[in-house]
C-alpha positions in Angstrom: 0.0 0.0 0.0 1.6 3.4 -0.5 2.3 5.4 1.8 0.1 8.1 3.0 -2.9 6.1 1.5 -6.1 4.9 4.8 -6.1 1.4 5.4 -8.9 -0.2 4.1 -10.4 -3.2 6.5 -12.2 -5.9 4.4 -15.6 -7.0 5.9 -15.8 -9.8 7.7 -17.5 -12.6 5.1 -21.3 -13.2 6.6 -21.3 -16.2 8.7 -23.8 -18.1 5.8 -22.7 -21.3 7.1 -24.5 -21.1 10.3 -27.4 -19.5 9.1 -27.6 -22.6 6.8 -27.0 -24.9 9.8 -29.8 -23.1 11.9 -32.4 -23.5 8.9 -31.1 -27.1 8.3 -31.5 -27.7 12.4 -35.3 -26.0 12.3 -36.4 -27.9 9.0 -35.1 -31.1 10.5 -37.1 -30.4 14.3 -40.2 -29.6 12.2 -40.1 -32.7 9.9 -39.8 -34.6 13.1 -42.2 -33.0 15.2 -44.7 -33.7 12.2 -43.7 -37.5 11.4 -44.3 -37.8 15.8 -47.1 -36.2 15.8 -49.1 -37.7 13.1 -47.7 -41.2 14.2 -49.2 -40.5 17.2 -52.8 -39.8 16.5 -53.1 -42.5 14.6 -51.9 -45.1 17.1 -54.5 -43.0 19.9 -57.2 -43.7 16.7 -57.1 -47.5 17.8 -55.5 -48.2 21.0 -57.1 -46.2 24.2 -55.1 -43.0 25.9 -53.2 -44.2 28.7 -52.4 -41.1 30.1 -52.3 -37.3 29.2 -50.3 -34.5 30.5 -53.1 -33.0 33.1 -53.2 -36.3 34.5 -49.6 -36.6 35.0 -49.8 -32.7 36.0 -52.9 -33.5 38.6 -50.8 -36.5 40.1 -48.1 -34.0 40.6 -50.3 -31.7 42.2 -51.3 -34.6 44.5 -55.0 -35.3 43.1 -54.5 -39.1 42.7 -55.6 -41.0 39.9 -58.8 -42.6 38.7 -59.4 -44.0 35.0 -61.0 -46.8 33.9 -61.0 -46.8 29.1 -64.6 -48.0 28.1 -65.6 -48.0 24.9 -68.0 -45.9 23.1 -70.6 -48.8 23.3 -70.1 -49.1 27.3 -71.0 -45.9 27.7 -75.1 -45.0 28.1 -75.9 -42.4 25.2 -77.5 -40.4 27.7 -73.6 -39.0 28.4 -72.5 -38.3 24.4 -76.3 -36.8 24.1 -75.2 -34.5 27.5 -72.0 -33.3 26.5 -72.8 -32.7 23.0 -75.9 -30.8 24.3 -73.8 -28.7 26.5 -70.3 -28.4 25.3 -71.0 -28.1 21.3 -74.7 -28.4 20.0 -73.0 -27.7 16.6 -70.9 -31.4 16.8 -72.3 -32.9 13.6 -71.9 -30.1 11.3 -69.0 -28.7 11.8 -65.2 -30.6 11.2 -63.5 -29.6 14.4 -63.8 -25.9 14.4 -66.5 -23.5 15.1 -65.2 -20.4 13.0 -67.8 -17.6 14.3 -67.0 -18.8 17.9 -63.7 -18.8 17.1 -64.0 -14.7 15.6 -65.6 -14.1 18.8 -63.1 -15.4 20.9 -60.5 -13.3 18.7 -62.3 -10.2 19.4 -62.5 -10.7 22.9 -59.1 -12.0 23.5 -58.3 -8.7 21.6 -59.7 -6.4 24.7 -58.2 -9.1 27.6 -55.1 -10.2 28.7 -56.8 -13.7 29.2 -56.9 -15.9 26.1 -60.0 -17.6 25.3 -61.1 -19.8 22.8 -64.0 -20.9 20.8 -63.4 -24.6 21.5 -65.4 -27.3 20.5 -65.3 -31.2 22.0 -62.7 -31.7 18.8 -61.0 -29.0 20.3 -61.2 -29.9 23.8 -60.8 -33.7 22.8 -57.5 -32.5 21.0 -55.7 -31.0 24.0 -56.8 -33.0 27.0 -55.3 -36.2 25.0 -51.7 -34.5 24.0 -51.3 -31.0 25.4 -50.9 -29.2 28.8 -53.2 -27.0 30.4 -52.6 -23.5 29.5 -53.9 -20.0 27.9 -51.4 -18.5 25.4 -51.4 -18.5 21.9 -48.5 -21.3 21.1 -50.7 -23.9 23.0 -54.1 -22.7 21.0 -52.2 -23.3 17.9 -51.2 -26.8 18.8 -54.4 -27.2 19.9 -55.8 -26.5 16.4 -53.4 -28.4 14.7 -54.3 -31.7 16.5 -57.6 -30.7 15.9 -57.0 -31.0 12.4 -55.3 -34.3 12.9 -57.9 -36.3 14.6 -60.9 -34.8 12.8 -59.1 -36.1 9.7 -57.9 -39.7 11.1 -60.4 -40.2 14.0 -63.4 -39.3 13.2 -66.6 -37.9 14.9 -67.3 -41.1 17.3 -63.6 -42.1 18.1 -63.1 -38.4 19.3 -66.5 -38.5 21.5 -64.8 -41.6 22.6 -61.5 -40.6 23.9 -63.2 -37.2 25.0 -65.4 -39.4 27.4 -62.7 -41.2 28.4 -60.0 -38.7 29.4 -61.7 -35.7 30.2 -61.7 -34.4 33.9 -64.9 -34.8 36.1 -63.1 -34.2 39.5 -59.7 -34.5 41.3 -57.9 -37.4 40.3 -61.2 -38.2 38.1 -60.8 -39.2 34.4 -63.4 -40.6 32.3 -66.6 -41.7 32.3 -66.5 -44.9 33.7 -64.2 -43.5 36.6 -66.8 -40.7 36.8 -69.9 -43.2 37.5 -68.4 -45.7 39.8 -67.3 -42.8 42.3 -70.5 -40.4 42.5 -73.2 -42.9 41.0 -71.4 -46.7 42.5 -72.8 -47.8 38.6 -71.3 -48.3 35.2 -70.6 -45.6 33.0 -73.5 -48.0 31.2 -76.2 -47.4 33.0 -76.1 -43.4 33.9 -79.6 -42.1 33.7 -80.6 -38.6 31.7 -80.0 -36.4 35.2 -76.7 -37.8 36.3 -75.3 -37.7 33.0 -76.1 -34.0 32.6 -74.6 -33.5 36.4 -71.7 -34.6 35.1 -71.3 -32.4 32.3 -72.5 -29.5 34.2 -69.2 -29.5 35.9 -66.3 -29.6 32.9 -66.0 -26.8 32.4 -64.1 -26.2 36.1 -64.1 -30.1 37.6 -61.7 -28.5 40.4 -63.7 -26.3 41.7 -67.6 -27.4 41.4 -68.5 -30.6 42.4 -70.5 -33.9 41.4 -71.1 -35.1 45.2 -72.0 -32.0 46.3 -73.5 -29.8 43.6 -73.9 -26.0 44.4 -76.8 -24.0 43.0 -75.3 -23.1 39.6 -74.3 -26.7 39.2 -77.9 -27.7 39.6 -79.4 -24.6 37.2 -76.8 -25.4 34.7 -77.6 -29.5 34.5 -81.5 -28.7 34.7 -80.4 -26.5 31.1 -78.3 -29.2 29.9 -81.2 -31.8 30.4 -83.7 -29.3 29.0 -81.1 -29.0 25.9 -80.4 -32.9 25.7 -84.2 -33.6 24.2 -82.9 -31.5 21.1 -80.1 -34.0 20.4 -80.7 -37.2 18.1 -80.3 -40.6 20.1 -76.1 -40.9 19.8 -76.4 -45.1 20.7 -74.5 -46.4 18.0 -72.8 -43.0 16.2 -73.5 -39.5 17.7 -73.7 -38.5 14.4 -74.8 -41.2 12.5 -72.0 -41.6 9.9 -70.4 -45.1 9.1 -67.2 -45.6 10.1 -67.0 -42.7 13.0 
């Protein structure tokens, strides 16, 4: 260089071979995340849930354990015709998702720091079998994309199914076999119109109304439910009468 002349400093090259390596590293976690989780719902489309992660969060939590799988035929219609009634009267029609529900939630969630959804028993089926309990907008997304999943691989009377069988009717309470033996000392089988309704009344907060000892909005709410239940087609052999689930 001759003299008298600024130095010039060459740029560092950009460090493309670890932006490579971080896209290869994200494409690769994706893939895999996909391949598990599509295996996955379809093994849960034949073989019963064995456990979920409330469960293992409840048993943590110390609410012991209580679960009994029953199948779909096992279980007295008057519970599918219940929880349909009072969870999602829109079941049959819709394929997992309940998009003016969902707008409303969106518009609400908008005004509030609490996220809520428009979930329907797809929705509710989808994370009490493979997600965690929680209210942010990661977990709502999972939440739709199993959704997807087991709408398209399940169908509607496998989902009813496992939503009987692994949803939460009390501490430590799973299912609706589980459900029957401890309030009602029957089978799941043989649950009448009323306590069927009583025990749908309490989903949507199992922790902190109770079955045994049902408050006054526990009562006005399964009175509605049963009122609701004689809109709802007989659900014995497919809650929505379609071959095959």
């Amino acid at each position: 260089m001759p003299e008298g002349e600024p130095e010039v400093i060459a740029a560092a090259p950009p460090k493309r071979g670890l932006v490579r390596r971080v896209l290869r590293f994200v494409a690769r976690a994706i893939g895999l995340f996909l391949l598990i989780s599509v295996f996955w719902t379809a093994l849960y489309a034949w073989l019963p849930v064995p456990l979920t992660p409330l469960m293992v969060i409840r048993l943590v939590q110390g609410h012991g354990f209580s679960k009994d799988w029953v199948s779909y035929e096992e279980i007295s219609p008057n519970l599918p015709r219940a929880a349909i009634a009072a969870e999602d009267s829109g079941y049959c029609a819709h394929r997992g998702f309940e998009w003016e529900a969902i707008q409303k939630a969106w518009n609400r969630n908008a005004k509030s720091k609490r996220i809520r959804g428009g979930s329907t028993i797809s929705n509710q089926t989808a994370k009490n079998a493979f997600l965690w309990p929680d209210r942010t907008y990661i977990r709502k997304a999972l939440e739709y994309y199993f959704t997807g999943l087991i709408e398209l691989m399940w169908g509607k009377k496998r989902i009813l199914e496992v939503y009987l069988n692994v949803v939460e009717f009390g501490p430590g309470i799973y299912g609706a076999e589980a459900a029957a033996q401890t309030y009602f000392k029957k089978p799941a089988s043989q649950l009448s119109g009323r306590e069927a309704a009583l025990l749908v009344a309490v989903l949507p907060s199992p922790l902190k109304w109770s079955v045994a000892k049902p408050g006054p909005y526990v009562q006005s709410r399964t009175a509605t439910i049963m009122a609701r239940m004689m809109d709802i087609p007989d659900p014995k052999d497919d809650p929505c009468g379609r071959k095959g689930g």
